[in-house]
N, C-alpha and C positions, 0 to 999 in steps of 0.2 A: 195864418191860414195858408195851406200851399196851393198853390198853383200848378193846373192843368195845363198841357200844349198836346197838341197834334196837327200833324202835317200830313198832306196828304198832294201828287203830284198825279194826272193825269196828263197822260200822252195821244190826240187826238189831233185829229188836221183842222177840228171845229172848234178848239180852244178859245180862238177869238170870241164867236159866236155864244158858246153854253158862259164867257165870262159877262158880256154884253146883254144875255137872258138874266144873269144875278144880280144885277146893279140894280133894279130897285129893293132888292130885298135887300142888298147889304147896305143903301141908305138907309134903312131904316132899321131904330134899335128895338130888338125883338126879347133880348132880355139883356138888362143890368151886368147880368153877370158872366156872360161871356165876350170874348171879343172875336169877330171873325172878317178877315182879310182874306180876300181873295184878287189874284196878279197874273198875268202871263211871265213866263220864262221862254222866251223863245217866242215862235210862233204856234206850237203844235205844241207845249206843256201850258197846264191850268192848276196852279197851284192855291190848293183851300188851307188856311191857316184858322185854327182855332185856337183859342185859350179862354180858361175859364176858370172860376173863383173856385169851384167845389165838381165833385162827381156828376152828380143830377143835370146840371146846369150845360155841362159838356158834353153829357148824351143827348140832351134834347137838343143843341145846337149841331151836333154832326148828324141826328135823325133828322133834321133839316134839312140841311143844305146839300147833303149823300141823296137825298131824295130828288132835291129842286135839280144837283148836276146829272143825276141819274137820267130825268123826266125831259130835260134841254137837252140832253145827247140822245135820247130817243126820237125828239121831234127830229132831229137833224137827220135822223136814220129814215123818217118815213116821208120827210120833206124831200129826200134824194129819190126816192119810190126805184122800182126794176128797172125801169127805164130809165134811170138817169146816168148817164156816164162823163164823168171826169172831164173835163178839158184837156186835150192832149190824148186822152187813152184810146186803144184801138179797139176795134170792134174784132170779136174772133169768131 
């Protein structure tokens, strides 16, 4: 049977954060037949690794987890709200 891989690398200053939101999902096995790792590269990349036995098994695992990094980088977006500014940054 051949085997699926996809990789996928996100560049955010919340990498830490949306990888630290995925740890309980990626403790747990959600299906057999895929395998999905996910790491920092840096400080600021979020690297999702997938592999998987067959087709079916791969889409349902990247409609996953595309979803869960989607949903953790939006809360980071609305936890920041208008008013939030940076450490360091000026005000114009």
């Amino acid at each position: 049977m051949s085997q699926h891989e996809v990789t996928f690398r996100f560049t955010t200053p919340h990498a830490g954060r949306i990888l630290r939101s995925l740890e309980p999902e990626l403790a747990d096995e959600v299906n057999p037949r895929s395998r999905i790792q996910c790491r920092l590269d840096g400080d600021n990349t979020l690297v999702l690794a997938v592999e998987s036995d067959d087709t079916p098994s791969l889409r349902a695992a990247l409609n996953m987890y595309l979803r869960l990094v989607n949903v953790a980088d939006e809360m980071q977006q609305v936890g920041e709200g208008p008013g939030h500014r940076e450490a360091g940054a000026s005000r114009e």
